[in-house]
C-alpha positions in Angstrom: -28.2 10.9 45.4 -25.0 11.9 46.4 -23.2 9.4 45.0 -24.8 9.8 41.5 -24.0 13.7 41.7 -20.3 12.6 42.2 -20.1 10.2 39.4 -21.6 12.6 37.5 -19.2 15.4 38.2 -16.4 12.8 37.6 -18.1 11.9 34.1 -17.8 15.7 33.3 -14.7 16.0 34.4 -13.2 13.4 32.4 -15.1 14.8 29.5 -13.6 17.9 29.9 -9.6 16.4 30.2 -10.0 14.2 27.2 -11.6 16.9 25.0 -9.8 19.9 25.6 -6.3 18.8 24.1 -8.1 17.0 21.3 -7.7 19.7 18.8 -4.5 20.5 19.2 -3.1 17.1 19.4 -4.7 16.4 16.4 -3.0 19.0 14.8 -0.2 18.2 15.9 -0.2 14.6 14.5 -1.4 16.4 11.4 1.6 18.1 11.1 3.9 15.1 11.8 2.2 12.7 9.3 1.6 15.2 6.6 5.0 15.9 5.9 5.8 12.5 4.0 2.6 12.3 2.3 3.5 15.6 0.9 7.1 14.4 -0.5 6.0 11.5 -1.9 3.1 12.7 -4.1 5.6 15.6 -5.1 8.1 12.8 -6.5 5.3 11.2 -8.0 4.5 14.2 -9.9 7.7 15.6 -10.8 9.3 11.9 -11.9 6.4 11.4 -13.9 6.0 8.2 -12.3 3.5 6.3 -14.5 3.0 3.1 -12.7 0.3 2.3 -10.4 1.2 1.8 -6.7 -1.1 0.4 -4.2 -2.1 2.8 -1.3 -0.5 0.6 0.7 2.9 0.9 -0.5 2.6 4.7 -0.6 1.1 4.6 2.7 4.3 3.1 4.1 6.9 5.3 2.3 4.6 8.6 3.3 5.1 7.0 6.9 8.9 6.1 6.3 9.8 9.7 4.8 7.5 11.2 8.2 9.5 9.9 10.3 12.9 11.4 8.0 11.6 14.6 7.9 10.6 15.0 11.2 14.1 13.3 12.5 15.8 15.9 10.6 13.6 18.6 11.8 13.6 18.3 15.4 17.3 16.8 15.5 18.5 20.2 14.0 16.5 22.5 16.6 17.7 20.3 19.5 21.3 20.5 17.9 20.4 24.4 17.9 18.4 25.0 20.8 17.6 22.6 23.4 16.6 19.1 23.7 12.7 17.9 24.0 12.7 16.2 27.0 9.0 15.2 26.9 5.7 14.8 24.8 4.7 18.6 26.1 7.9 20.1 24.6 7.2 18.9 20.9 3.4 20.8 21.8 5.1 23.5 23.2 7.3 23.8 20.1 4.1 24.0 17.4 2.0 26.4 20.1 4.3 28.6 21.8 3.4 31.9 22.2 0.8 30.6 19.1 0.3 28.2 16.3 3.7 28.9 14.9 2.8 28.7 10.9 5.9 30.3 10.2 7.5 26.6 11.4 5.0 24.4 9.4 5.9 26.3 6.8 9.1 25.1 7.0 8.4 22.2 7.3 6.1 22.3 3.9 9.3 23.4 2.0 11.7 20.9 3.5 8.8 18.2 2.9 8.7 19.5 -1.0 12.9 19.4 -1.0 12.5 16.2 0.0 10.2 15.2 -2.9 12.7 16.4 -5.1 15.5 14.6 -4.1 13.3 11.6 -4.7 12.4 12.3 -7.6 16.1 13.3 -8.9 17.0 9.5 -7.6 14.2 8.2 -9.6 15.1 10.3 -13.0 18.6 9.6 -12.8 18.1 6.0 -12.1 20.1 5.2 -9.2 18.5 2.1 -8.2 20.3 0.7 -11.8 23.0 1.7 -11.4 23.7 0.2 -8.0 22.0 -2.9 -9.4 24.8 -2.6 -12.1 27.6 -2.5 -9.7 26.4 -5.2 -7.3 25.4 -7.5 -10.1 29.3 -6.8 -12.4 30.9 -9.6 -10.8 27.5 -11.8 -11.4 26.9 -14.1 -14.4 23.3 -13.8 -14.6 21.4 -9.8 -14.5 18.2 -8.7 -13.4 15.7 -6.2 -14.0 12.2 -5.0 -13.1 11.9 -3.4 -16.3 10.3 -5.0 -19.3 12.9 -5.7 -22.1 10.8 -2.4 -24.3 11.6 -0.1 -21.3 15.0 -0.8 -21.3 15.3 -0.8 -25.0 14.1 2.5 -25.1 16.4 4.2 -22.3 19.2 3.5 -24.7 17.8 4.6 -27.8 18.8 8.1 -29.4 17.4 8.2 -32.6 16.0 4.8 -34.0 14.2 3.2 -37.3 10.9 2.0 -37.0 9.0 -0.6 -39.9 5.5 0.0 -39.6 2.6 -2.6 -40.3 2.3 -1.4 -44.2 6.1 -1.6 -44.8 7.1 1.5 -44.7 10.2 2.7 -43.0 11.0 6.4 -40.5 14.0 7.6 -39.1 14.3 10.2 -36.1 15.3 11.1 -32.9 13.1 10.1 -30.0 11.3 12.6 -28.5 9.6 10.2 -25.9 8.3 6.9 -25.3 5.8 4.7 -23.5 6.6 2.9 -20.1 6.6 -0.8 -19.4 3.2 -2.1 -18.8 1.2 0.1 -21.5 1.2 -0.6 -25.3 4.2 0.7 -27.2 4.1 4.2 -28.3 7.2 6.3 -29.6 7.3 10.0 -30.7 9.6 11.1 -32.9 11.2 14.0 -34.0 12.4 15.2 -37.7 10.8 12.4 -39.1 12.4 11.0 -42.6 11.1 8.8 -44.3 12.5 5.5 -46.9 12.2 6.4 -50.4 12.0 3.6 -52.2 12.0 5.5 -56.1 15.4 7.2 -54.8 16.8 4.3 -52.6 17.2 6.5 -49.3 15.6 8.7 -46.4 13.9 12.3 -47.6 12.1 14.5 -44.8 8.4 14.3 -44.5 8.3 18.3 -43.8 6.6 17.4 -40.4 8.0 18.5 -37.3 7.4 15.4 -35.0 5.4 12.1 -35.6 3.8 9.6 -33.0 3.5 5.8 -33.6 0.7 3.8 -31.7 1.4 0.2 -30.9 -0.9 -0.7 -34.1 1.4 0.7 -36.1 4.6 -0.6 -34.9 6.5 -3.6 -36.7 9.8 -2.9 -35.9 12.4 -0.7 -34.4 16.2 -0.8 -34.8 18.5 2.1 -33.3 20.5 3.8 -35.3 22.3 5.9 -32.3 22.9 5.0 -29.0 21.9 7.8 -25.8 25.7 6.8 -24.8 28.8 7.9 -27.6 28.9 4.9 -29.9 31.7 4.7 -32.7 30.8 6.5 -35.8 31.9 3.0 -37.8 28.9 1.3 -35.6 26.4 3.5 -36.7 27.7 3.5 -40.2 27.3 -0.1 -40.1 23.9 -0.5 -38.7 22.6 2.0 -41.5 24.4 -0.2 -44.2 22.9 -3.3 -42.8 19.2 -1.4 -42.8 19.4 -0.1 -46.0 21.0 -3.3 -47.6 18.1 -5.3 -46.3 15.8 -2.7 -47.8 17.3 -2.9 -51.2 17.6 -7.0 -51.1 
């Protein structure tokens, strides 16, 4: 009998060490794990990221950019303050005197800075242009983009031939990404008068052109300066094969 009564008290006694720090080292993994998962989905909606990624490919960049953030975090406050010299300390620094929300706050912002910077690298396409650099000296390019994608990216204002033969010029407004069917948005549509031999405005302020509708396009002007002969050209060659 009395050595049930001692297992027993052991059995409550481990019961009680393992579930008393539960909660709060929950919340502290919480707060380390979060932070990533919280800069990526910002870059995802700020870049306007389209594409579908698997979870597990966001899993692992939430995980890599936890570990950044929390690197950075806690290697500024021991650069500050004092270094953590055990498990305890990192508690100690979330729960002393109290939950500090003031710090996860912090660490929210920095987290959402984070996102930001990610998504600036993804507008401004910096994985191109180091690609660019490291492949200059190479004979043969690649890209992940489809060939409408980068098309597109270059394209300032542009003609497009629809299905029924008629021709619009504009400036583009926006366009679809690689993988979905081609759709382009124009604005200060004009379009080919056939009676009159050139463009006339349409008196609408934008127009949008579903893949359905799409023959053709041909840009007029480049996002990058091109020489005002080469655009003179190219509008030549258009309306010269128009007129033929």
């Amino acid at each position: 009998m009395a050595d049930l009564t001692d297992r027993t008290n052991k059995t409550q006694n481990f019961c009680s060490f393992s579930y008393m720090p539960l909660p709060k080292n929950v919340l502290l993994y919480a707060v380390l794990i979060a932070p990533g998962f919280v800069s990526v989905m910002a870059a995802i909606s700020l870049a306007a990221i389209e594409d579908e990624k698997s979870e597990f490919v966001i899993l692992v960049w939430s995980m890599v950019s936890s570990v950044i953030i929390d690197t950075t975090v806690f290697g500024v406050y021991q650069w500050i303050y004092e270094p953590f010299s055990n498990f305890s300390d990192l508690t100690n620094f979330f729960f002393t005197p109290h939950f500090r929300t003031d710090l996860i706050g912090l660490i929210f912002i920095f987290s959402i800075f984070v996102g930001v910077l990610y998504s600036i690298i993804i507008l401004v396409d910096l994985p191109e242009i180091l690609r660019n650099i490291i492949q200059s000296k190479l004979s043969t390019k690649y890209n992940p983009n489809q060939p409408w994608e980068n098309f597109m990216e270059d394209a300032n204002s542009i003609f497009i031939k629809t299905t029924e033969g008629e021709l619009f010029y504009g400036g583009v407004k926006e366009w679809s990404r690689a993988g979905r069917p081609r759709e382009v948005r124009i604005f200060a549509p004009e379009r080919y008068n056939e009676a009159k031999k050139d463009f006339e405005p349409i008196g609408r302020g934008e127009m949008l052109f579903l893949d359905d509708a799409i023959e053709r396009i041909d840009i007029l002007q480049y996002r990058k300066a091109q020489p005002r002969w080469k655009e003179h050209w190219i509008l030549q060659k258009i309306r010269g094969a128009l007129d033929s």
